[in-house]
C-alpha positions as CSV (number, residue, x, y, z in Angstrom):
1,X,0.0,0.0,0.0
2,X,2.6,2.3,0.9
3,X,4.8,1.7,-2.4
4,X,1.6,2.0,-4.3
5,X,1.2,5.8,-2.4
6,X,4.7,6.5,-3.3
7,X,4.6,5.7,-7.2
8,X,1.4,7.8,-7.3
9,X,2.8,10.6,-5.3
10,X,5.9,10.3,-7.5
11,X,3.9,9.8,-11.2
12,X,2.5,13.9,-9.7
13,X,5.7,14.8,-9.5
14,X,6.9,13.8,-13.0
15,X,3.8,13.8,-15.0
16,X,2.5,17.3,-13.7
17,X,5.8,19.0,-12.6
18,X,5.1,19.6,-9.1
19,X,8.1,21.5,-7.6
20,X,8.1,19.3,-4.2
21,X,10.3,16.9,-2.6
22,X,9.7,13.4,-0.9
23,X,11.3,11.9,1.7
24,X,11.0,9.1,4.5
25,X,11.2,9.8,7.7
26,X,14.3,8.6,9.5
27,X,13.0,8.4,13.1
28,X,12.0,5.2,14.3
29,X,8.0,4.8,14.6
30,X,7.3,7.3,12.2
31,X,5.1,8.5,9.4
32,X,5.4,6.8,5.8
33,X,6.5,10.1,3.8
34,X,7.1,13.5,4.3
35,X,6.7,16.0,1.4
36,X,9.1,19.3,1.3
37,X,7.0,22.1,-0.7
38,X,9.3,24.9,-3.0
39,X,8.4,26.7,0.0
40,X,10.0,24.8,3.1
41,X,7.3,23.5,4.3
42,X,7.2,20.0,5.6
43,X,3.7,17.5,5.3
44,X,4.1,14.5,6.7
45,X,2.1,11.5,5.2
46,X,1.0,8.2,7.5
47,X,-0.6,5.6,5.2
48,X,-2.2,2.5,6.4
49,X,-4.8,-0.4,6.3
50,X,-7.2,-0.4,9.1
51,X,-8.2,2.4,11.1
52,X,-5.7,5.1,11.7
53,X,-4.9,6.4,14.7
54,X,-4.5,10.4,14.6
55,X,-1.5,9.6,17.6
56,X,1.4,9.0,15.1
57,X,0.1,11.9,12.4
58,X,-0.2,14.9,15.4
59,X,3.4,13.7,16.6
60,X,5.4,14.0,13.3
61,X,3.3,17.3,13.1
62,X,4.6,18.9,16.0
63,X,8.2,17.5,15.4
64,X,8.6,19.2,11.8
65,X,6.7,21.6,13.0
66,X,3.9,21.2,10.4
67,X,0.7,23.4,9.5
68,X,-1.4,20.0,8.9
69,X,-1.1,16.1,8.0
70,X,-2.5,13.8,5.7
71,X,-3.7,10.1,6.4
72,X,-4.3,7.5,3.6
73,X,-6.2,4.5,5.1
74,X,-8.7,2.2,2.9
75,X,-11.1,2.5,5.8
76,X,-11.8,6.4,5.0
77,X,-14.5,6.3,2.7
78,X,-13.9,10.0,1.7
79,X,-11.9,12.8,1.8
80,X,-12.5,14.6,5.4
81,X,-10.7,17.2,7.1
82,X,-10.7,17.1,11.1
83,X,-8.9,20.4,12.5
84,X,-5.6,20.1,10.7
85,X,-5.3,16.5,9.5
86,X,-7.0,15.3,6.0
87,X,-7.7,11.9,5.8
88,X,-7.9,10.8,2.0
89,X,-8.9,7.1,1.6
90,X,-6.1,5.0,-0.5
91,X,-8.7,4.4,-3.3
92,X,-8.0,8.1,-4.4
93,X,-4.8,6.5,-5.1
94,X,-6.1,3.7,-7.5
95,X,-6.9,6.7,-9.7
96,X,-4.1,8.0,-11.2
């Protein structure tokens, strides 16, 4: 699930010339990704089967310091935003 996350985030990349980088996150228990916009900032990405708990997004937030998170999980029906994290469901993915 997660390689199929990072191929599609990648193909964006390419494909539509998004001016981002991608990373994974060196510390042990943490998210899947981080993306590094033109501008510094820092999203960090947690992608998962099964119900997601909001525990490991909120602490790679406050560690890089981020404005908001995103969760990919093939439980989330569809995309939601609760206070600062966006949940997209991993279908999304499938589309591209």
């Amino acid at each position: 699930m997660e390689n199929y996350v990072a191929y599609s985030i990648y193909r964006l990349k390419v494909e539509y010339h998004h001016n981002f980088k991608m990373y994974f996150d060196p510390r042990k228990g943490g998210v899947d990704f981080l993306i590094k916009t033109i501008h510094g900032d820092i999203i960090p990405i947690e992608v998962g089967i099964g119900k997601k708990n909001k525990r490991q997004i909120i602490s790679a937030m406050d560690y890089y310091k981020s404005d908001y998170g995103i969760v990919i999980s093939d439980t989330t029906s569809k995309i939601i935003k609760e206070e600062n994290i966006i949940f997209i469901p991993y279908i999304t993915f499938t589309l591209f």
